[in-house]
C-alpha angles and dihedrals in degrees: 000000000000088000093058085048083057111046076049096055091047090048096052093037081056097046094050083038083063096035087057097044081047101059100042094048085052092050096054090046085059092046087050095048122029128161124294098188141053131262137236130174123243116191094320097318110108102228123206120205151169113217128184119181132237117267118247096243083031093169088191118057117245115308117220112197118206110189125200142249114308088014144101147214083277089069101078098008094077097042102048107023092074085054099044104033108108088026104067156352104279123190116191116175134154119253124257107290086010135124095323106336115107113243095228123200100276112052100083095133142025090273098053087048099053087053087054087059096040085052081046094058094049092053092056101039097257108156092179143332154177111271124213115194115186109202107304092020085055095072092042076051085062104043088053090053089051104045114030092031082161102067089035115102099171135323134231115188113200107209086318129192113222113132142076103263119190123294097359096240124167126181113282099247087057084056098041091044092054088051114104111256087342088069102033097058091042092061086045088055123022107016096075091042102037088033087062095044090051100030095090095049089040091054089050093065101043086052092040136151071019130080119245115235119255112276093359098160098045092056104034079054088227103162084068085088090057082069095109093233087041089050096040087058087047090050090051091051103047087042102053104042101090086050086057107041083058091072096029107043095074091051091060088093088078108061105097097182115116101273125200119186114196111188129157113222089235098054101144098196114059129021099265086185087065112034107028094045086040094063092049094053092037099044116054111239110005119144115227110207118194129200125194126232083004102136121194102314123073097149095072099017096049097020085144092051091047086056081057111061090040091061085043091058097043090060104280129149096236133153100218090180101056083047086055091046088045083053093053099053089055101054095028093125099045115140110156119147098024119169088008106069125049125217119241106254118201130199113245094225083074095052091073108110108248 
């Protein structure tokens, strides 16, 4: 019996052992990385934004930035502001339970989310916009086409994740966060410690073939998702998406807004085949671009290209396709994360159109 006292004692000594670590690891990412926006509440959800206004002679029309899943307003906002600032209205924010928005009681899918923004925009005085959505934030992009067309000028979806895949497999800390008390203790314990040891490997094979930038997780401020509340919104997110696209995928025939749809065919995260070629054949009218050796991240890897399809979408005369071959020939040789990152392979069976 005093064994088993024992074995009891180590294991909740452990487990305060993690929660401290835990917390104190939580509390210096935050000191490393505080916000660099203002906040606003929408409909009970602090929100937490970056606005630049438009310029007095803007020649684009406002830019709403949508980020994916374990990121932050950072995450588009240094690749494509320096690009954009003196050109347009831009609007960055993190998502709902992200970097330091609230998560609220009521954005709990991509829908609820697109209404925060719409609420967002209100706030701010944003009639309508284009909206750039970057992987998860590309299915919350659709749901906000589809849904506020008002306030949708055009779209431009970033190696975007949107549709069922097979088999609707996440990875299996996204399914045991999302868990009740199981989840929630081991975000409380393990997430913070085991996150940081894999963070730097993780981030190679989103990048890869490409290289990731310099200091990119510092900058991007990407530990902030190995917080436990932060991680736990990212799990419900990333849980609950293939759940979603089954109802939503057969309405994208009704958005109506220009649609671009940049996607690189070694994107080592979502399924491109799918989704990407998914958006072209569901919404009239949207341009797929495809870019060769171009992994997850066209936002920092193709920034130019990016600019691109938001100009194409405003109204601009713009060939998307000889940017993207432009784009080619500059990360060509390309071969980071050999050996380390598999490609996505899909059966041939799911690439028939339906």
């Amino acid at each position: 019996m005093s064994l088993i006292y024992a074995a009891l004692a180590f294991l909740m000594a452990l487990v305060f052992g993690f929660v401290g670590v835990t917390r104190v690891g939580s509390w210096l990412i935050e000191r490393r990385n505080p916000p660099i926006g203002e906040f606003a509440d929408i409909d009970g959800a602090r929100i937490h934004y970056v606005h630049v206004p438009a310029p007095a002679n803007a020649e684009l029309p406002p830019i709403v930035f949508i980020h994916g899943a374990s990121a932050n307003l950072r995450d588009q906002m240094l690749p494509l502001r320096p690009l954009l600032e003196g050109r347009a209205e831009m609007l960055f924010f993190d998502r709902p339970g992200h970097g330091w928005s609230g998560r609220g009681t009521n954005n709990e899918n991509p829908s609820a989310q697109a209404d925060t923004i719409a609420g967002l925009m209100d706030h701010l005085g944003i009639k309508k916009a284009v909206i750039v959505g970057h992987s998860f934030g590309g299915v919350v992009t659709s749901a906000f086409g589809r849904e506020h067309p008002d306030k949708t000028l055009g779209l431009v979806f970033l190696a975007p994740a949107t549709h069922p895949w097979p088999g609707g497999a996440t990875a299996w800390y996204y399914d045991l966060t999302t868990m009740p008390v199981l989840g929630w203790l081991f975000s409380e314990t393990l997430t913070y410690p085991a996150g940081t040891l894999q963070m730097a490997d993780a981030t190679t094979c989103v990048f890869s073939p490409n290289k990731v930038p310099d200091n990119y997780l510092r900058m991007a401020s990407i530990p902030l998702v190995l917080r436990p509340t932060a991680f736990r919104a990212n799990a419900t997110d990333v849980a609950g998406l293939y759940r979603y696209a089954l109802g939503a995928a057969p309405r994208y025939n009704e958005i109506k807004a220009p649609t671009v749809v940049i996607s690189g065919d070694r994107d080592k995260v979502v399924y491109a085949h799918i989704h990407s070629v998914g958006l072209a054949r569901d919404i009239a009218g949207a341009e797929l671009v495809w870019v060769h050796n171009l992994g997850h991240k066209p936002d920092w890897i193709a920034p130019d290209l990016t600019v691109g399809a938001i100009e194409k979408v405003a109204g601009k005369s713009i060939d998307l396709q000889a940017m993207a071959t432009a784009v080619e020939a500059r990360i060509a040789g390309d071969a980071y994360g050999a050996g380390r990152c598999a490609d996505i392979k899909v059966p041939q069976a799911e690439l028939a159109p339906t």
